[in-house]
N, C-alpha and C positions, 0 to 999 in steps of 0.2 A: 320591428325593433328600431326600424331606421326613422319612422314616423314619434317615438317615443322623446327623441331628443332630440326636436325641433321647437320655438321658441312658439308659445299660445298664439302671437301675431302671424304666423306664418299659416298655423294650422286655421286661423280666424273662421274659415270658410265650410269648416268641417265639422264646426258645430250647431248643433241642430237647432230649431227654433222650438219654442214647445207646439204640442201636437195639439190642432184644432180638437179640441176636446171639451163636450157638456161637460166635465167635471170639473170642480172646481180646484183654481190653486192655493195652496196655501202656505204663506214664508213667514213663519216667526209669527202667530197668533193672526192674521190678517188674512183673510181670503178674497179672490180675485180671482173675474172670468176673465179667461183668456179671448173672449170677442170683442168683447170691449174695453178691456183695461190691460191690454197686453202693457202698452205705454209704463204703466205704472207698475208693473210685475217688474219691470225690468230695472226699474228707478230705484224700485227697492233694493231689488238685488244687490247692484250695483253701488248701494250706498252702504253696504257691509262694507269693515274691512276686511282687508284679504291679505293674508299672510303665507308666502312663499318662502321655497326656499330660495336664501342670497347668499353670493359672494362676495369677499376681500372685505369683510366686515374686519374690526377689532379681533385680534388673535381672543378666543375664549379662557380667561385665567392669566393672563399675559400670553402663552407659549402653545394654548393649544387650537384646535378647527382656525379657522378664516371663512368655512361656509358649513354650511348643515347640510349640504344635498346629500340625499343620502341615508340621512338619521335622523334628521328636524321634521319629520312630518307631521307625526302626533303634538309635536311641543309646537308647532304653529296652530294646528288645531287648536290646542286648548288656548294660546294665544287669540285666537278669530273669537271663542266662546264667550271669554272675559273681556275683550274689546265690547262684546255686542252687551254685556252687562253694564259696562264703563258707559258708553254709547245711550243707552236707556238713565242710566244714572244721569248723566249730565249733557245729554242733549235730547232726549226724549222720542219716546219709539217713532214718532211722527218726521223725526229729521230726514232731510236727504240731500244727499251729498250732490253739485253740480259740477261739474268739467269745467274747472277754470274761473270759476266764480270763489272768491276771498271770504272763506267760512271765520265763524265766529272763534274767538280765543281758546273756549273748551274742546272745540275739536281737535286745535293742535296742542292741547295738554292732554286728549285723548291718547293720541296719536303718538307723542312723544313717551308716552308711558309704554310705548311698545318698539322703540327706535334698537334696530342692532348695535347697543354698546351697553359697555356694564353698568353703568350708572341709572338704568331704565327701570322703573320698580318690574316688567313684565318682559325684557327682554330677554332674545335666546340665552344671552351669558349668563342671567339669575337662575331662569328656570334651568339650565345644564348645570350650574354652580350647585344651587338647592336641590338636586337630582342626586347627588354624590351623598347628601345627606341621608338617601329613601335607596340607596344601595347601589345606585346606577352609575357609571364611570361616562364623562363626558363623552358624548360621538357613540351610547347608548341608546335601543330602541327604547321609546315608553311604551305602557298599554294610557289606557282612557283613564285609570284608576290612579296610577303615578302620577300625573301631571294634572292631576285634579287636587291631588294633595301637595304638592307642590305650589300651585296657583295661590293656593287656601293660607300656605305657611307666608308666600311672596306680598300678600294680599295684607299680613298686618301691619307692612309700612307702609301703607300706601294710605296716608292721612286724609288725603285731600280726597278721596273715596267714600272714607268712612263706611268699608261694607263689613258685614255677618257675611262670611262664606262658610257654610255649614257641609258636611259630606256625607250623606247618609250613607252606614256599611250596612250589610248584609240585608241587603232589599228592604231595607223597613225605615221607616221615615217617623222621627220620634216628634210629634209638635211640642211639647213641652219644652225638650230640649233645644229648638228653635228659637221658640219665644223669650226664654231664657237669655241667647245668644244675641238676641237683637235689641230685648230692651235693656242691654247692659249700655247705660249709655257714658259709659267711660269713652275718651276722644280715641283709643285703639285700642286693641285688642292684643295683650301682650310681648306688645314690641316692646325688645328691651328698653332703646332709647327716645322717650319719647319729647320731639321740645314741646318747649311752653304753646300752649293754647296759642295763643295769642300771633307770637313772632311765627305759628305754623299756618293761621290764616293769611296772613299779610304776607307769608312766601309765595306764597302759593295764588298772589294777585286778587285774592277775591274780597269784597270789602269785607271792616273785619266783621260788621253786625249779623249780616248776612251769614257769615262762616258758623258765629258762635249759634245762631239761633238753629242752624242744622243740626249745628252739634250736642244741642241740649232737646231735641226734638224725643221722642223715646222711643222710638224704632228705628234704628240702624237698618240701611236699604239690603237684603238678603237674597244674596247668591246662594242655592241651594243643584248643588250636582250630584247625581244616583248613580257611581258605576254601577250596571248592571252585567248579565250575564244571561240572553235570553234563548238560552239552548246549549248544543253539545259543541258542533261543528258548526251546524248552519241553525239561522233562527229560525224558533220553534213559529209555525203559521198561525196559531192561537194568541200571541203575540201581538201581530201586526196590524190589528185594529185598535189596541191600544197604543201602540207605538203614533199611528197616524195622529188619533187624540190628544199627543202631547203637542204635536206642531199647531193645532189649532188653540190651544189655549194662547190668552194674552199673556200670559206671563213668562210662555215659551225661551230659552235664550237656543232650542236646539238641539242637536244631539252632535257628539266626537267619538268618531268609531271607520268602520269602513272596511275594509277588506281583510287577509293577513297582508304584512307585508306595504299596506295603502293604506295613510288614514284620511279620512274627508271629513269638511264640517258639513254636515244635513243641515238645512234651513229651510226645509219643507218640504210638501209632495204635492205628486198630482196621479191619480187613479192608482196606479200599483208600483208607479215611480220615485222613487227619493228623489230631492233636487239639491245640491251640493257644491260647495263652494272647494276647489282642489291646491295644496298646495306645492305639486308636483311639478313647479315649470322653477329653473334657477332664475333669479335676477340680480341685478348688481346692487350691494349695498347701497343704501341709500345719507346721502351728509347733510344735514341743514344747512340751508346757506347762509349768507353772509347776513342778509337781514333776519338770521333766525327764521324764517319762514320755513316749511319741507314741503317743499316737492314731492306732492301727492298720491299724481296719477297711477302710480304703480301699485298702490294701494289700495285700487278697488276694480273690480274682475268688469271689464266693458264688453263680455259678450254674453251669450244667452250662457244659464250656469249645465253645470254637469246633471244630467240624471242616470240612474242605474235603478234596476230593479229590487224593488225592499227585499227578495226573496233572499239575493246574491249578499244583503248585510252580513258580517260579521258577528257571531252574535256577543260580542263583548264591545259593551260602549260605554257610555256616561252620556247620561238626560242633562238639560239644565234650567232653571228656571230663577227669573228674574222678580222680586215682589218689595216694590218701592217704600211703599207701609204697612202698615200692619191689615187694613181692609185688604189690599191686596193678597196676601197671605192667606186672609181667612175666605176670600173669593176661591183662592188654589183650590184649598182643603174641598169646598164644597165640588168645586168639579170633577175633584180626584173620588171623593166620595158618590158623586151619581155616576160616574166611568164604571165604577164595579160593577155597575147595575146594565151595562149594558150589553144584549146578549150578545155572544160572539167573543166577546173582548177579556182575554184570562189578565187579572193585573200584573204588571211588571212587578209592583214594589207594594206595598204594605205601608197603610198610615196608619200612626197609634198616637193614643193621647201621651200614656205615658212610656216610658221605656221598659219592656220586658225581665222579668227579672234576673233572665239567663243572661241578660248580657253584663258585659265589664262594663263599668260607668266612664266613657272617657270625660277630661277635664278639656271642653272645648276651647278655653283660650289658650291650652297650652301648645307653646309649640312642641315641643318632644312629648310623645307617646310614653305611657309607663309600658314595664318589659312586656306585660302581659297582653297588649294592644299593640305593640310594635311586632310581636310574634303576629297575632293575627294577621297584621295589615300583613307581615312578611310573604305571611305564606299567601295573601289572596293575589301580590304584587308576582307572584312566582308563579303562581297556576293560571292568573290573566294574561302572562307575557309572554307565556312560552306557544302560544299560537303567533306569535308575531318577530319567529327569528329571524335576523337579517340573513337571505341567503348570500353564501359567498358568492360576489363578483364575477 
Protein backbone atom coordinates (compact mmCIF):
# COMPACT_ATOMS: atom_id res chain seq x y z
CA UNK A 1 0.00 0.00 0.00
CA UNK A 2 2.86 2.08 1.03
CA UNK A 3 4.64 1.65 -2.41
CA UNK A 4 1.24 2.67 -4.13
CA UNK A 5 1.52 6.53 -3.12
CA UNK A 6 4.87 7.29 -3.94
CA UNK A 7 5.70 9.70 -6.74
CA UNK A 8 6.85 7.58 -10.45
CA UNK A 9 10.43 9.35 -9.71
CA UNK A 10 10.96 7.71 -6.79
CA UNK A 11 9.82 4.31 -7.85
CA UNK A 12 11.90 5.20 -11.30
CA UNK A 13 14.00 2.19 -10.53
CA UNK A 14 11.26 -0.43 -10.16
CA UNK A 15 10.31 -0.38 -13.51
CA UNK A 16 11.26 -3.08 -15.67
CA UNK A 17 12.92 -2.67 -19.00
CA UNK A 18 11.19 -4.81 -21.76
CA UNK A 19 12.23 -8.33 -21.81
CA UNK A 20 15.01 -9.53 -24.21
CA UNK A 21 12.63 -11.04 -26.39
CA UNK A 22 12.49 -12.61 -30.43
CA UNK A 23 9.17 -11.09 -30.47
CA UNK A 24 8.41 -8.30 -31.83
CA UNK A 25 7.07 -4.82 -30.28
CA UNK A 26 4.45 -3.04 -31.35
CA UNK A 27 3.01 0.82 -30.18
CA UNK A 28 0.40 2.33 -32.30
CA UNK A 29 0.72 0.60 -35.94
CA UNK A 30 4.71 0.47 -35.88
CA UNK A 31 6.79 -2.56 -34.92
CA UNK A 32 10.10 -2.76 -33.31
CA UNK A 33 12.86 -5.18 -32.25
CA UNK A 34 13.89 -4.76 -29.04
CA UNK A 35 17.71 -5.62 -30.04
CA UNK A 36 18.20 -3.19 -31.99
CA UNK A 37 15.84 -0.59 -31.75
CA UNK A 38 15.19 -0.51 -28.19
CA UNK A 39 16.48 3.49 -28.55
CA UNK A 40 13.45 4.13 -30.62
CA UNK A 41 10.68 1.94 -28.80
CA UNK A 42 11.33 4.16 -26.20
CA UNK A 43 11.27 7.58 -28.22
CA UNK A 44 8.11 6.68 -29.17
CA UNK A 45 6.71 5.93 -26.22
CA UNK A 46 7.73 8.68 -24.72
CA UNK A 47 6.61 11.01 -27.22
CA UNK A 48 2.78 10.17 -26.44
CA UNK A 49 1.14 12.31 -24.33
CA UNK A 50 0.58 11.31 -20.91
CA UNK A 51 -2.23 12.40 -18.78
CA UNK A 52 -2.27 12.13 -15.21
CA UNK A 53 -4.05 12.70 -12.47
CA UNK A 54 -3.21 16.61 -11.07
CA UNK A 55 -3.82 19.01 -8.47
CA UNK A 56 -4.98 22.67 -7.50
CA UNK A 57 -6.08 22.85 -10.97
CA UNK A 58 -9.13 25.56 -11.52
CA UNK A 59 -12.04 24.56 -9.17
CA UNK A 60 -14.38 22.34 -11.78
CA UNK A 61 -17.71 24.41 -12.57
CA UNK A 62 -16.40 27.19 -10.40
CA UNK A 63 -17.02 25.35 -6.79
CA UNK A 64 -16.21 21.95 -7.44
CA UNK A 65 -12.85 19.09 -7.56
CA UNK A 66 -9.42 21.01 -7.62
CA UNK A 67 -7.85 17.51 -8.55
CA UNK A 68 -9.24 14.19 -10.10
CA UNK A 69 -7.18 11.64 -8.05
CA UNK A 70 -9.17 9.45 -7.58
CA UNK A 71 -12.14 9.59 -10.35
CA UNK A 72 -10.18 11.15 -13.44
CA UNK A 73 -8.69 8.02 -14.62
CA UNK A 74 -10.83 6.85 -17.40
CA UNK A 75 -11.38 10.70 -18.49
CA UNK A 76 -7.47 11.07 -18.90
CA UNK A 77 -7.53 7.92 -20.64
CA UNK A 78 -9.78 9.00 -23.10
CA UNK A 79 -7.78 12.34 -23.01
CA UNK A 80 -4.15 10.39 -24.03
CA UNK A 81 -6.60 8.61 -27.04
CA UNK A 82 -7.78 11.89 -28.50
CA UNK A 83 -4.36 13.63 -27.87
CA UNK A 84 -2.71 10.82 -29.93
CA UNK A 85 -5.60 11.40 -32.71
CA UNK A 86 -4.81 15.35 -32.45
CA UNK A 87 -1.07 14.38 -32.44
CA UNK A 88 -1.49 12.28 -36.13
CA UNK A 89 -3.89 14.99 -37.15
CA UNK A 90 -1.45 17.71 -36.83
CA UNK A 91 1.88 16.57 -36.45
CA UNK A 92 2.01 13.35 -37.95
CA UNK A 93 2.64 9.62 -36.64
CA UNK A 94 6.25 10.10 -37.46
CA UNK A 95 6.71 12.99 -34.72
CA UNK A 96 8.76 12.82 -31.60
CA UNK A 97 8.98 14.68 -28.99
CA UNK A 98 12.70 15.80 -27.49
CA UNK A 99 13.61 16.83 -23.86
CA UNK A 100 14.11 20.28 -23.90
CA UNK A 101 14.31 21.06 -27.46
CA UNK A 102 11.51 24.10 -28.53
CA UNK A 103 8.66 22.07 -30.68
CA UNK A 104 6.79 23.36 -33.43
CA UNK A 105 3.55 25.70 -32.80
CA UNK A 106 1.03 22.74 -33.33
CA UNK A 107 2.31 20.89 -30.74
CA UNK A 108 1.65 23.53 -28.19
CA UNK A 109 -2.10 23.94 -29.80
CA UNK A 110 -2.01 20.27 -29.29
CA UNK A 111 -1.20 20.33 -26.02
CA UNK A 112 -3.17 23.43 -24.99
CA UNK A 113 -6.31 21.68 -26.22
CA UNK A 114 -5.74 19.39 -23.24
CA UNK A 115 -4.46 22.02 -20.38
CA UNK A 116 -6.55 21.81 -16.88
CA UNK A 117 -8.94 24.81 -17.17
CA UNK A 118 -12.24 25.16 -18.56
CA UNK A 119 -11.66 26.91 -21.58
CA UNK A 120 -9.62 23.80 -23.18
CA UNK A 121 -11.96 22.15 -25.97
CA UNK A 122 -10.63 18.56 -24.10
CA UNK A 123 -10.01 19.35 -20.69
CA UNK A 124 -10.93 17.51 -17.37
CA UNK A 125 -13.45 20.52 -16.73
CA UNK A 126 -15.48 19.92 -20.27
CA UNK A 127 -15.16 16.27 -20.36
CA UNK A 128 -16.66 16.25 -16.20
CA UNK A 129 -19.02 19.26 -17.38
CA UNK A 130 -20.34 17.22 -20.65
CA UNK A 131 -20.42 13.98 -18.29
CA UNK A 132 -23.41 15.62 -16.38
CA UNK A 133 -25.00 15.58 -19.68
CA UNK A 134 -24.64 11.45 -20.28
CA UNK A 135 -25.87 11.14 -16.52
CA UNK A 136 -22.74 11.38 -14.56
CA UNK A 137 -22.34 13.79 -11.60
CA UNK A 138 -18.75 15.46 -11.52
CA UNK A 139 -16.08 13.33 -9.33
CA UNK A 140 -18.06 10.29 -11.12
CA UNK A 141 -16.35 7.06 -12.54
CA UNK A 142 -16.69 6.79 -16.45
CA UNK A 143 -16.53 3.21 -18.33
CA UNK A 144 -14.69 3.54 -21.97
CA UNK A 145 -18.21 3.94 -23.52
CA UNK A 146 -19.10 7.44 -21.63
CA UNK A 147 -16.17 9.37 -22.35
CA UNK A 148 -15.98 8.12 -25.73
CA UNK A 149 -19.28 9.89 -26.19
CA UNK A 150 -18.40 12.57 -24.46
CA UNK A 151 -15.05 13.23 -26.58
CA UNK A 152 -17.25 12.83 -29.82
CA UNK A 153 -20.05 15.69 -28.49
CA UNK A 154 -16.50 17.91 -27.07
CA UNK A 155 -14.97 17.34 -30.41
CA UNK A 156 -17.61 19.41 -32.49
CA UNK A 157 -16.11 22.66 -31.34
CA UNK A 158 -13.17 21.99 -31.81
CA UNK A 159 -12.77 23.80 -35.48
CA UNK A 160 -9.38 23.90 -35.91
CA UNK A 161 -9.45 19.73 -35.90
CA UNK A 162 -11.96 19.59 -38.22
CA UNK A 163 -12.49 15.70 -37.13
CA UNK A 164 -15.71 12.86 -37.99
CA UNK A 165 -15.69 11.21 -34.55
CA UNK A 166 -17.89 8.39 -35.24
CA UNK A 167 -18.81 5.76 -32.23
CA UNK A 168 -19.74 2.56 -33.33
CA UNK A 169 -22.68 0.89 -30.93
CA UNK A 170 -23.30 -2.60 -30.56
CA UNK A 171 -20.11 -4.06 -32.13
CA UNK A 172 -20.86 -3.37 -35.63
CA UNK A 173 -19.34 -0.71 -37.54
CA UNK A 174 -21.60 0.79 -40.26
CA UNK A 175 -19.25 2.20 -43.53
CA UNK A 176 -21.75 4.01 -45.07
CA UNK A 177 -22.58 5.77 -42.12
CA UNK A 178 -18.84 6.86 -41.88
CA UNK A 179 -18.47 8.03 -45.10
CA UNK A 180 -21.46 9.79 -44.86
CA UNK A 181 -19.93 11.47 -41.69
CA UNK A 182 -16.75 12.54 -43.11
CA UNK A 183 -17.52 13.72 -46.46
CA UNK A 184 -19.95 16.03 -44.99
CA UNK A 185 -17.74 18.85 -45.55
CA UNK A 186 -19.47 21.63 -43.68
CA UNK A 187 -16.48 23.51 -41.41
CA UNK A 188 -18.25 21.56 -38.18
CA UNK A 189 -20.34 19.32 -37.26
CA UNK A 190 -23.31 20.73 -35.52
CA UNK A 191 -21.96 23.24 -33.20
CA UNK A 192 -24.43 25.54 -32.35
CA UNK A 193 -22.18 28.46 -32.80
CA UNK A 194 -20.14 28.50 -35.40
CA UNK A 195 -17.73 31.77 -36.63
CA UNK A 196 -17.28 32.73 -39.92
CA UNK A 197 -14.84 30.55 -41.92
CA UNK A 198 -12.61 32.91 -42.40
CA UNK A 199 -11.96 35.00 -38.67
CA UNK A 200 -11.85 30.90 -37.49
CA UNK A 201 -8.81 30.25 -39.56
CA UNK A 202 -6.76 33.46 -38.74
CA UNK A 203 -7.76 32.56 -34.88
CA UNK A 204 -6.43 29.89 -34.95
CA UNK A 205 -2.91 31.33 -36.49
CA UNK A 206 -2.78 29.23 -39.60
CA UNK A 207 -2.60 30.93 -42.89
CA UNK A 208 -5.79 31.61 -44.07
CA UNK A 209 -5.30 29.57 -47.78
CA UNK A 210 -3.97 26.87 -46.08
CA UNK A 211 -7.09 26.58 -43.49
CA UNK A 212 -9.76 27.09 -46.25
CA UNK A 213 -8.28 24.49 -48.60
CA UNK A 214 -8.52 21.82 -45.62
CA UNK A 215 -11.58 22.73 -45.24
CA UNK A 216 -13.04 22.19 -48.61
CA UNK A 217 -10.98 19.04 -48.96
CA UNK A 218 -13.92 16.19 -48.89
CA UNK A 219 -12.86 13.95 -46.15
CA UNK A 220 -13.09 15.26 -42.78
CA UNK A 221 -9.93 13.25 -40.80
CA UNK A 222 -12.02 10.44 -38.77
CA UNK A 223 -11.80 9.33 -35.40
CA UNK A 224 -13.53 6.12 -35.14
CA UNK A 225 -13.86 4.30 -31.24
CA UNK A 226 -15.57 0.72 -30.69
CA UNK A 227 -16.79 0.32 -27.04
CA UNK A 228 -16.62 -2.99 -26.82
CA UNK A 229 -17.42 -5.76 -24.50
CA UNK A 230 -15.15 -8.89 -24.95
CA UNK A 231 -16.47 -11.16 -22.34
CA UNK A 232 -18.33 -11.66 -18.90
CA UNK A 233 -15.67 -10.84 -16.17
CA UNK A 234 -12.55 -11.60 -17.85
CA UNK A 235 -11.76 -11.41 -21.62
CA UNK A 236 -12.76 -14.13 -23.60
CA UNK A 237 -9.04 -15.85 -24.93
CA UNK A 238 -10.62 -16.17 -28.40
CA UNK A 239 -10.34 -12.56 -28.37
CA UNK A 240 -6.88 -11.75 -28.01
CA UNK A 241 -5.48 -12.44 -31.23
CA UNK A 242 -7.62 -10.05 -32.52
CA UNK A 243 -7.13 -7.53 -29.94
CA UNK A 244 -3.18 -7.79 -30.64
CA UNK A 245 -4.07 -7.04 -34.64
CA UNK A 246 -5.56 -3.77 -33.72
CA UNK A 247 -2.18 -2.35 -32.21
CA UNK A 248 -0.49 -3.50 -35.39
CA UNK A 249 -2.60 -1.67 -37.80
CA UNK A 250 -1.43 1.97 -38.84
CA UNK A 251 -4.34 3.52 -38.25
CA UNK A 252 -4.25 2.22 -34.67
CA UNK A 253 -4.85 5.27 -32.05
CA UNK A 254 -5.14 2.22 -29.12
CA UNK A 255 -7.25 0.84 -26.89
CA UNK A 256 -8.90 2.75 -22.99
CA UNK A 257 -9.83 0.10 -20.65
CA UNK A 258 -7.90 -1.78 -17.98
CA UNK A 259 -8.72 -3.21 -14.89
CA UNK A 260 -11.97 -2.60 -12.65
CA UNK A 261 -11.37 0.13 -10.70
CA UNK A 262 -7.81 1.12 -13.05
CA UNK A 263 -8.01 2.47 -16.34
CA UNK A 264 -4.89 2.45 -18.74
CA UNK A 265 -4.29 3.71 -22.16
CA UNK A 266 -2.77 0.32 -24.17
CA UNK A 267 -0.35 1.46 -26.96
CA UNK A 268 0.76 -1.86 -27.61
CA UNK A 269 2.23 -5.25 -26.91
CA UNK A 270 4.78 -7.46 -26.86
CA UNK A 271 4.26 -11.50 -26.76
CA UNK A 272 1.20 -12.04 -24.26
CA UNK A 273 1.89 -8.44 -22.66
CA UNK A 274 -0.05 -5.17 -23.17
CA UNK A 275 2.20 -2.11 -22.97
CA UNK A 276 0.52 0.99 -21.26
CA UNK A 277 0.72 4.20 -20.52
CA UNK A 278 -0.84 4.72 -16.57
CA UNK A 279 -2.37 7.68 -15.33
CA UNK A 280 -2.24 6.71 -11.70
CA UNK A 281 0.58 9.10 -10.24
CA UNK A 282 -0.89 12.91 -8.92
CA UNK A 283 1.00 15.79 -10.34
CA UNK A 284 0.60 19.51 -9.82
CA UNK A 285 -1.39 21.30 -12.21
CA UNK A 286 0.31 22.74 -14.69
CA UNK A 287 0.15 27.09 -15.76
CA UNK A 288 1.63 28.56 -19.02
CA UNK A 289 4.00 30.76 -18.36
CA UNK A 290 4.63 34.17 -18.87
CA UNK A 291 5.80 33.79 -22.47
CA UNK A 292 2.84 31.51 -23.29
CA UNK A 293 5.13 28.82 -23.62
CA UNK A 294 4.04 25.29 -21.18
CA UNK A 295 6.20 23.50 -19.67
CA UNK A 296 6.13 20.22 -20.93
CA UNK A 297 8.06 17.51 -19.27
CA UNK A 298 5.45 16.31 -17.20
CA UNK A 299 3.65 15.55 -20.14
CA UNK A 300 5.28 12.65 -21.38
CA UNK A 301 5.99 9.21 -19.38
CA UNK A 302 10.28 9.16 -19.35
CA UNK A 303 10.63 5.73 -18.25
CA UNK A 304 10.05 2.24 -19.71
CA UNK A 305 6.05 2.09 -19.96
CA UNK A 306 3.83 -0.23 -17.86
CA UNK A 307 3.08 -3.80 -19.03
CA UNK A 308 0.43 -6.31 -17.78
CA UNK A 309 -0.82 -9.42 -19.06
CA UNK A 310 -3.67 -9.20 -21.82
CA UNK A 311 -5.30 -12.20 -19.92
CA UNK A 312 -5.78 -9.76 -16.53
CA UNK A 313 -7.60 -6.91 -19.31
CA UNK A 314 -10.93 -5.94 -18.27
CA UNK A 315 -13.06 -6.98 -20.85
CA UNK A 316 -14.93 -3.67 -21.36
CA UNK A 317 -12.84 -1.15 -23.48
CA UNK A 318 -13.01 1.02 -26.41
CA UNK A 319 -10.72 0.38 -29.74
CA UNK A 320 -9.55 3.57 -31.50
CA UNK A 321 -8.57 4.18 -34.81
CA UNK A 322 -7.14 7.12 -36.65
CA UNK A 323 -7.85 7.44 -40.81
CA UNK A 324 -6.52 10.77 -42.13
CA UNK A 325 -8.42 10.33 -45.63
CA UNK A 326 -10.53 8.57 -47.14
CA UNK A 327 -7.61 5.79 -48.68
CA UNK A 328 -6.89 5.47 -45.27
CA UNK A 329 -10.23 4.40 -44.29
CA UNK A 330 -10.75 2.20 -47.11
CA UNK A 331 -7.03 0.57 -46.15
CA UNK A 332 -8.89 -0.05 -42.59
CA UNK A 333 -11.92 -1.77 -44.02
CA UNK A 334 -9.44 -4.09 -45.98
CA UNK A 335 -7.51 -5.16 -42.94
CA UNK A 336 -10.48 -5.58 -40.89
CA UNK A 337 -11.87 -7.67 -43.71
CA UNK A 338 -8.63 -10.17 -43.99
CA UNK A 339 -8.51 -10.31 -39.79
CA UNK A 340 -11.70 -12.40 -40.07
CA UNK A 341 -9.96 -14.68 -42.14
CA UNK A 342 -7.55 -15.24 -39.71
CA UNK A 343 -7.55 -18.47 -37.82
CA UNK A 344 -7.56 -18.28 -34.23
CA UNK A 345 -8.78 -14.81 -34.23
CA UNK A 346 -12.98 -14.63 -33.28
CA UNK A 347 -13.87 -10.80 -34.46
CA UNK A 348 -14.53 -8.21 -31.91
CA UNK A 349 -16.82 -6.01 -34.04
CA UNK A 350 -18.67 -6.49 -37.27
CA UNK A 351 -18.17 -4.30 -40.51
CA UNK A 352 -21.21 -3.74 -42.76
CA UNK A 353 -21.66 -1.65 -45.67
CA UNK A 354 -24.99 -0.60 -44.80
CA UNK A 355 -26.76 -0.25 -41.55
CA UNK A 356 -28.94 -3.35 -40.32
CA UNK A 357 -32.32 -2.88 -40.45
CA UNK A 358 -32.97 -3.53 -36.74
CA UNK A 359 -31.32 -0.89 -35.69
CA UNK A 360 -32.60 2.99 -34.86
CA UNK A 361 -31.06 5.35 -37.42
CA UNK A 362 -29.15 7.73 -35.20
CA UNK A 363 -28.71 11.49 -36.74
CA UNK A 364 -24.82 11.44 -36.41
CA UNK A 365 -24.33 15.31 -36.31
CA UNK A 366 -26.65 15.62 -33.70
CA UNK A 367 -25.69 16.21 -30.41
CA UNK A 368 -28.71 15.03 -28.30
CA UNK A 369 -29.75 11.49 -28.87
CA UNK A 370 -33.66 10.93 -29.87
CA UNK A 371 -35.41 9.22 -26.64
CA UNK A 372 -35.15 5.86 -28.30
CA UNK A 373 -31.17 5.97 -28.68
CA UNK A 374 -30.68 7.95 -25.47
CA UNK A 375 -32.53 4.62 -23.73
CA UNK A 376 -30.15 2.39 -25.42
CA UNK A 377 -26.96 4.23 -24.92
CA UNK A 378 -28.57 4.54 -21.05
CA UNK A 379 -28.94 1.23 -20.45
CA UNK A 380 -25.31 0.09 -22.22
CA UNK A 381 -23.68 3.22 -19.93
CA UNK A 382 -25.41 1.22 -16.91
CA UNK A 383 -24.44 -2.25 -17.63
CA UNK A 384 -20.65 -1.07 -18.80
CA UNK A 385 -20.08 0.92 -15.43
CA UNK A 386 -21.21 -1.06 -12.84
CA UNK A 387 -18.01 -3.40 -13.05
CA UNK A 388 -16.02 -0.30 -12.32
CA UNK A 389 -17.60 0.97 -8.70
CA UNK A 390 -15.48 3.12 -6.90
CA UNK A 391 -14.80 1.36 -3.74
CA UNK A 392 -15.15 3.16 -0.61
CA UNK A 393 -12.10 4.66 0.80
Amino acid sequence: LFLATLTYDTLRFEYEDFPETKEPVWILGRKYSVFTEKEEILLDVTSRLWFTYRKNFPAIGGTGPTSDTGWGCMLRCGQMIFAQALVCRHLGRDWRWIKGKRQMDNYYNVLNAFIDKKDSYYSIHQIAQMGVGEGKSIGQWYGPNTVAQVLKKLATFDMWSSLAVHIAMDNTVVMEEIRRLCQSNVPCAGAAACPALESDVLYNGCPEDVGLRERLTLWKPLVLLIPLRLGLTEINEAYIETLKHCFMMPQSLGVIGGKPNSAHYFIGYVGEELIYLDPHTTQPAVEPSDSGCLPDESFHCQHPPCRMSIAELDPSIAVGFFCNTEADFNDWCQQIKKLSLVRGALPMFELVERQPSHFSNPDVLNLTPDSSDADRLERFFDSEDEDFEILSL
